[in-house]
C-alpha positions in Angstrom: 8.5 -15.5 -6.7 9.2 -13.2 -4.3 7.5 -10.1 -6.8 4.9 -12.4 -6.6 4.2 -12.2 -2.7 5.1 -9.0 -2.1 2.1 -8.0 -4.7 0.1 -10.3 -2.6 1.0 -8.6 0.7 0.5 -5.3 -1.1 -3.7 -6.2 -2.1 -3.5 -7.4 1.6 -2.9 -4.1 3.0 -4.9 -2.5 0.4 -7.9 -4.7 1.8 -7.3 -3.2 4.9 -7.3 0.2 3.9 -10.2 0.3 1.3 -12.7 -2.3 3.1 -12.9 -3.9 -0.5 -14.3 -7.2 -0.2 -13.3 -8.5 -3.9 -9.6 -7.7 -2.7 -9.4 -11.1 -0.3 -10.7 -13.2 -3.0 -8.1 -12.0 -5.4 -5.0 -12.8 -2.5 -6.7 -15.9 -1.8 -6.8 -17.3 -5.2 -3.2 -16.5 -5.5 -2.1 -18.4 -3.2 -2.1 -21.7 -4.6 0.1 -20.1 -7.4 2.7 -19.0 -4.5 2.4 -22.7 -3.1 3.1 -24.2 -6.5 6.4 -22.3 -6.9 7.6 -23.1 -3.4 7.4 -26.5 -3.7 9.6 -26.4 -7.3 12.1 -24.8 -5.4 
């Protein structure tokens, strides 16, 4: 999991960086993934 976020956090700060407004999307739509293997744990 934690690969997981940190490859989130990475396309976050790439967002930044770039201005690339498909970048967001792609963190955003992630996240439920991240949520999913939180609450296993």
């Amino acid at each position: 999991m934690s690969d997981l976020v940190f490859d989130r956090y990475e396309t976050a700060l790439k967002t930044l960086e770039t201005k690339d407004e498909s970048l967001p999307r792609e963190v955003i739509e992630g996240d439920q993934e991240i949520n999913e293997l939180y609450l296993e744990l």
